[in-house]
C-alpha positions as CSV (number, residue, x, y, z in Angstrom):
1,X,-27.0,15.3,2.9
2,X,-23.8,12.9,1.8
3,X,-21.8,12.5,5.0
4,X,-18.8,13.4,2.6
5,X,-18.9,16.9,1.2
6,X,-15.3,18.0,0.9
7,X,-13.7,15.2,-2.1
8,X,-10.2,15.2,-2.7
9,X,-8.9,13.9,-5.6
10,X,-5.7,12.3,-6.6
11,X,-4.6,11.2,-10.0
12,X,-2.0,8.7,-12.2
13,X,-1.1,11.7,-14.1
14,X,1.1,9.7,-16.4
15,X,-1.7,8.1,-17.4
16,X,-3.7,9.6,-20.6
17,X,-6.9,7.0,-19.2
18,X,-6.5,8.0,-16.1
19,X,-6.2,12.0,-16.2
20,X,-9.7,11.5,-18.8
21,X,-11.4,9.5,-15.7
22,X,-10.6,12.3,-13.6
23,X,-11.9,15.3,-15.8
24,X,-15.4,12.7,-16.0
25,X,-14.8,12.8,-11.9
26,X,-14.5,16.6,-11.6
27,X,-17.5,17.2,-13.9
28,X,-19.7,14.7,-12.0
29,X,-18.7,16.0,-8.3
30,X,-19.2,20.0,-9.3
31,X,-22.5,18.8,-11.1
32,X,-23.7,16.8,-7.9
33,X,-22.8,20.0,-5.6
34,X,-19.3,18.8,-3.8
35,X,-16.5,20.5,-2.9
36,X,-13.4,19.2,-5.2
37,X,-10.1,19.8,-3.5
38,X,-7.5,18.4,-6.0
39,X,-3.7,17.5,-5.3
40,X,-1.1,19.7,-6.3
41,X,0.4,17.2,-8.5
42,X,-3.0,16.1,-10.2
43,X,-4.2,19.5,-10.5
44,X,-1.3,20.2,-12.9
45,X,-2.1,17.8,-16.0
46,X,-6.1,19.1,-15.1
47,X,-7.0,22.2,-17.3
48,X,-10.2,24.4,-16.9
49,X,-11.6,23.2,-13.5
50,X,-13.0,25.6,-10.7
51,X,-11.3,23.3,-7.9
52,X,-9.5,24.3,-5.1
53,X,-5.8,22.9,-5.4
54,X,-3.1,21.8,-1.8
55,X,-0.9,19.5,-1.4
56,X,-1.2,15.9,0.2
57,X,-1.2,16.8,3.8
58,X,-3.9,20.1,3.4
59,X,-5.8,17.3,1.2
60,X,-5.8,15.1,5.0
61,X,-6.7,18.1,6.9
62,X,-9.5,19.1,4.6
63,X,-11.4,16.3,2.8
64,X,-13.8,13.9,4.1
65,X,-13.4,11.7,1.4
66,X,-9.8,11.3,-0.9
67,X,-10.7,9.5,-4.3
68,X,-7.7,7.6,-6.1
69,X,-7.7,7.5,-9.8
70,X,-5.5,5.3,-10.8
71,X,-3.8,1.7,-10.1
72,X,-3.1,0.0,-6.9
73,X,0.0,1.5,-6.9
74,X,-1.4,5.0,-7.2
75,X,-3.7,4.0,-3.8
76,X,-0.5,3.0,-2.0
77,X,1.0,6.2,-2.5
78,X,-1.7,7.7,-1.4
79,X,-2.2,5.5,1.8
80,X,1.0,6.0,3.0
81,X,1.0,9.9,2.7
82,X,-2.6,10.2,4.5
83,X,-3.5,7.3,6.8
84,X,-2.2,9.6,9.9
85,X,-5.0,11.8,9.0
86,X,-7.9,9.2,9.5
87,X,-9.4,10.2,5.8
88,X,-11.0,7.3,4.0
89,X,-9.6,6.6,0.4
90,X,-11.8,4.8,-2.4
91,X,-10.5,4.1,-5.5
92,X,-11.1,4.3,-9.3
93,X,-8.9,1.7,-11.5
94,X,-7.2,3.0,-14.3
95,X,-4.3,0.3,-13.8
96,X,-3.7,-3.1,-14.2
97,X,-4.9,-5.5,-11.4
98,X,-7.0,-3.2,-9.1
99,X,-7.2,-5.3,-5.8
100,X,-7.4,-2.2,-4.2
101,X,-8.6,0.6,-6.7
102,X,-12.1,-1.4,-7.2
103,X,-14.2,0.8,-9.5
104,X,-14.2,0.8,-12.9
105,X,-13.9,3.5,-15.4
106,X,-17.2,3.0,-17.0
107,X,-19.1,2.8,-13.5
108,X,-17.4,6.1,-12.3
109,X,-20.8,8.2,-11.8
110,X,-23.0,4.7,-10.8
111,X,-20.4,3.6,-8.1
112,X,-19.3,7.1,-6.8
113,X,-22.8,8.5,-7.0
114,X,-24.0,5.3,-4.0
115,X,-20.7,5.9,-1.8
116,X,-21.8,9.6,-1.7
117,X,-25.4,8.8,-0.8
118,X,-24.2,6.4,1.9
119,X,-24.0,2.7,0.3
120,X,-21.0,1.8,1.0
121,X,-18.5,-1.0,2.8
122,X,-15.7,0.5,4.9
123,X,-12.5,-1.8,5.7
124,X,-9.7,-0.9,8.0
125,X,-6.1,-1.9,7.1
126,X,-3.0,-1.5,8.7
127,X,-0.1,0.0,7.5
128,X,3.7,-0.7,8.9
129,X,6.6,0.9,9.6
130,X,9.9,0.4,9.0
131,X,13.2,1.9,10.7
132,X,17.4,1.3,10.0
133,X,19.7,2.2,12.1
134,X,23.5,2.2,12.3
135,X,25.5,1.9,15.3
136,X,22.3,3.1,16.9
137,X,21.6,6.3,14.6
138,X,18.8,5.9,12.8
139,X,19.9,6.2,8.7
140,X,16.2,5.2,7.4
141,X,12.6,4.9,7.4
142,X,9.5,4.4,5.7
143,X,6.0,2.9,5.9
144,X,3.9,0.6,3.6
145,X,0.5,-0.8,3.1
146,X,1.8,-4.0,1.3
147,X,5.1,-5.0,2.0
148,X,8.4,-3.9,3.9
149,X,11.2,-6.3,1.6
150,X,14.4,-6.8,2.3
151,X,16.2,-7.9,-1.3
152,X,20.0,-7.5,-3.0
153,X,19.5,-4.8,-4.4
154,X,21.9,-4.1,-7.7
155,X,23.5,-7.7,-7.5
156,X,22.2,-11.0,-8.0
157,X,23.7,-12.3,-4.9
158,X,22.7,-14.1,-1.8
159,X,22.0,-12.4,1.4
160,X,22.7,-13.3,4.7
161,X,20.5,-11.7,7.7
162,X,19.2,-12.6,11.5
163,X,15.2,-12.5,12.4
164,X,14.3,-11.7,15.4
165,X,10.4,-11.4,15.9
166,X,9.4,-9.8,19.2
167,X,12.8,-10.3,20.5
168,X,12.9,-14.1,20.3
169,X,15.6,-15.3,17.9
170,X,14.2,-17.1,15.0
171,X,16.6,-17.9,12.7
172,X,19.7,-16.9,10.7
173,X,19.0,-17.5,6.9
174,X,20.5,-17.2,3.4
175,X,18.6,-16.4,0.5
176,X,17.5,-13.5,-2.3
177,X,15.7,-11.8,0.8
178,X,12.7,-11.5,3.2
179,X,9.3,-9.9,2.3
180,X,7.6,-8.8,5.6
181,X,4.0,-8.6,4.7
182,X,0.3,-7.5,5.5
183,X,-3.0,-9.0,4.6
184,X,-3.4,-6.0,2.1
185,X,0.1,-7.3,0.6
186,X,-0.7,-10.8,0.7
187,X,-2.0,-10.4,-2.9
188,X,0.7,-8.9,-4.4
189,X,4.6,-9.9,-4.3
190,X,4.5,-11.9,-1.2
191,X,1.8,-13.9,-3.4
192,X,4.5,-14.2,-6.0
193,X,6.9,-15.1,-3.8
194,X,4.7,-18.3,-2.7
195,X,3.0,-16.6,0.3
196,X,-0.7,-17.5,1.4
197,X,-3.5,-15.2,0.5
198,X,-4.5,-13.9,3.7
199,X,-8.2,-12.2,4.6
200,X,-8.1,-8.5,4.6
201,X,-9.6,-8.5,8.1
202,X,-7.0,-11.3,9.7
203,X,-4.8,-9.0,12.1
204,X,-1.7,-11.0,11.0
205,X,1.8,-10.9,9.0
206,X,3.2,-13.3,7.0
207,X,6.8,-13.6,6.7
208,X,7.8,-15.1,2.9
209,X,11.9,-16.0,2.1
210,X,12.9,-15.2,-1.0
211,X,14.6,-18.1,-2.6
212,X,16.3,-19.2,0.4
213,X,19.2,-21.8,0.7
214,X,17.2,-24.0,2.4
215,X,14.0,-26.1,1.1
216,X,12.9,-26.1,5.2
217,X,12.5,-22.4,5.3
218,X,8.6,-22.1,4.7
219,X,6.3,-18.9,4.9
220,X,5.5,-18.0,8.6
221,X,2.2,-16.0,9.5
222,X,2.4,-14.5,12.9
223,X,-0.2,-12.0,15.1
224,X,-0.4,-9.1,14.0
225,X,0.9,-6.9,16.2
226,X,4.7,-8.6,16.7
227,X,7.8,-6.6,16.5
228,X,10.5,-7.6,14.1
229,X,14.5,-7.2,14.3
230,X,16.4,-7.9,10.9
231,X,20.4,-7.6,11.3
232,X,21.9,-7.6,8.4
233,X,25.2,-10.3,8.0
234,X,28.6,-9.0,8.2
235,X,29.9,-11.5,5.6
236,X,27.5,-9.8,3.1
237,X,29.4,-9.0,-0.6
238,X,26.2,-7.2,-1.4
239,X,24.8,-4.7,0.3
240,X,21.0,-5.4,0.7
241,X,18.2,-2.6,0.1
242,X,15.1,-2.5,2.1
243,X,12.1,-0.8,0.3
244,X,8.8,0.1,1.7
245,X,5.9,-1.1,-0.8
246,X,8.9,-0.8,-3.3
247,X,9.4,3.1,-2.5
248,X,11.3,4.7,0.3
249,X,14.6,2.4,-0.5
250,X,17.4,2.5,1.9
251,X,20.9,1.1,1.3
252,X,21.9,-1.3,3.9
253,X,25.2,-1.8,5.5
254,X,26.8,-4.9,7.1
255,X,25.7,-5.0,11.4
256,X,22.4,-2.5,10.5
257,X,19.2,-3.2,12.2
258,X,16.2,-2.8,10.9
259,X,12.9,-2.7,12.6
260,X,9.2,-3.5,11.5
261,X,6.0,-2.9,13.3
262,X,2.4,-2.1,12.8
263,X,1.9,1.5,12.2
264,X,-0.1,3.1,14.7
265,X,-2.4,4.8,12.3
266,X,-4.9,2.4,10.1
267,X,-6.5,2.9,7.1
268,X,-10.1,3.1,6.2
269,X,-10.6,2.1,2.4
270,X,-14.2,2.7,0.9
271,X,-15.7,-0.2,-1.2
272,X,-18.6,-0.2,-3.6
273,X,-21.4,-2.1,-1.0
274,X,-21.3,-5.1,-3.6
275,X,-18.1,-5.7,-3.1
276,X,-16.5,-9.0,-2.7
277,X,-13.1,-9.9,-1.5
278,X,-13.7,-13.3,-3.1
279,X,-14.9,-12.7,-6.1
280,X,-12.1,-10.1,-6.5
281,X,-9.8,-13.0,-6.4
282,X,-11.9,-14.8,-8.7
283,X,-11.6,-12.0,-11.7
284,X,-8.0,-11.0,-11.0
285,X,-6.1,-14.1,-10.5
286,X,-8.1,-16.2,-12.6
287,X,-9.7,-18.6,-10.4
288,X,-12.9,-19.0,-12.6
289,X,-10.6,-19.8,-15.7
């Protein structure tokens, strides 16, 4: 018997390709015996399907096993809403990149079929957390598996901001922003934003400026479990946003303080047992061109 008998599911259900990968899903897991337990907002673009229906937290109390169909972004979501609940996530692309959601549609029954029967490769990630306050009441929070980013927000101006990483002063810089990253995020905007690809399994954070004033200012990886302190500048004209994985935005003021740490719940993400974190670079960023 499959050590995962309880399957949540959680769909893109903006997505015409995704919400047809899911239907294929359903049929496959009710075929095969499981218990489908789908979320709230899935369930509602799903017709004619015998599962049971909660929302995201029931789905963390209930399920051994949460399946994601849809892109990276749809897996975030996911991650942040059920890491505290220890429930492993594997995921079924029907976006663009797929670093994370590492299935693909036409392998649904092939792939998902040898997780259920036990072949399978289990990572843990780490998530962070992010907290503002304001003349020390807390205004803000949020948590993220790639990135917490500090940025202008609606204006195309510079920012000004102090780091402080686990209480030691680092430096007081100018530029578009900060991306505050983990080796999950590495690949995505902190990559853009000239940051190193780091190993999933490296217990680390790279720092990445965005645009800043100075050429010296460099990326910065540090261990993974330091403590950051952002102030924002009082000379600021714009008033900077910091986003969590680009949701959970909160509006800065000048003299804020935010604070970034490693969450204290991780993640456990489910891969096919053929996957490869290297050859996942290779296809999506076009190494082997």
């Amino acid at each position: 018997m499959s050590e995962f008998q309880n399957i949540g599911l959680i769909g893109r259900t903006e997505s015409k390709n995704a919400v047809s990968s899911l239907k294929r899903l359903i049929a496959y897991l009710e075929r095969e015996g499981y218990c489908v337990v789908l979320e709230e907002g899935t369930a509602s673009c799903v017709s004619s399907h015998g599962a049971r229906v909660s929302n995201r937290d029931k789905l963390g109390e209930l399920c051994d096993l949460v399946i994601v169909v849809g892109g990276d972004g749809s897996l975030l979501g996911a991650a942040r809403s059920l890491a505290r609940f220890s429930v492993p996530l594997l995921g079924i692309n029907r976006g663009r990149l797929g670093f994370l959601t590492d299935i693909t549609p036409d392998q649904v029954e092939q792939k998902v079929g040898e997780v259920l029967s036990g072949k399978y490769m289990a990572e843990s990630r780490f998530l962070l957390d992010m907290s503002v306050t304001r003349d020390g009441r807390p205004v803000g929070k949020g948590s993220a598996l790639n990135d917490v980013v500090l940025h202008p927000g609606e204006f195309i101006r510079m920012i000004e901001f102090d780091l402080y990483i686990d209480g030691q002063f680092v430096y007081t810089q100018r530029s578009d922003g900060l991306i505050i990253s983990t080796p999950t995020g590495s690949t995505a905007y902190a990559l853009s934003g000239g940051g190193p690809i780091m190993h999933p399994k490296l217990d680390a954070i790279v720092l990445v400026p965005l645009n800043p004033h100075t050429l010296s200012s460099r990326p910065i990886v540090v261990e993974g479990s330091s403590e950051f302190k952002l102030i924002v500048g009082e000379q600021n004209v714009a008033k900077p946003y910091i986003t969590c994985d680009g949701h959970d935005q909160v509006v800065t003021e000048p003299g804020d303080v935010i604070r970034v740490h490693k969450k204290p719940h991780r993640l456990t993400l489910i891969h096919p047992i053929d996957h490869n974190f290297y050859e996942t670079c290779r296809s999506k960023l076009g190494w082997a061109e």
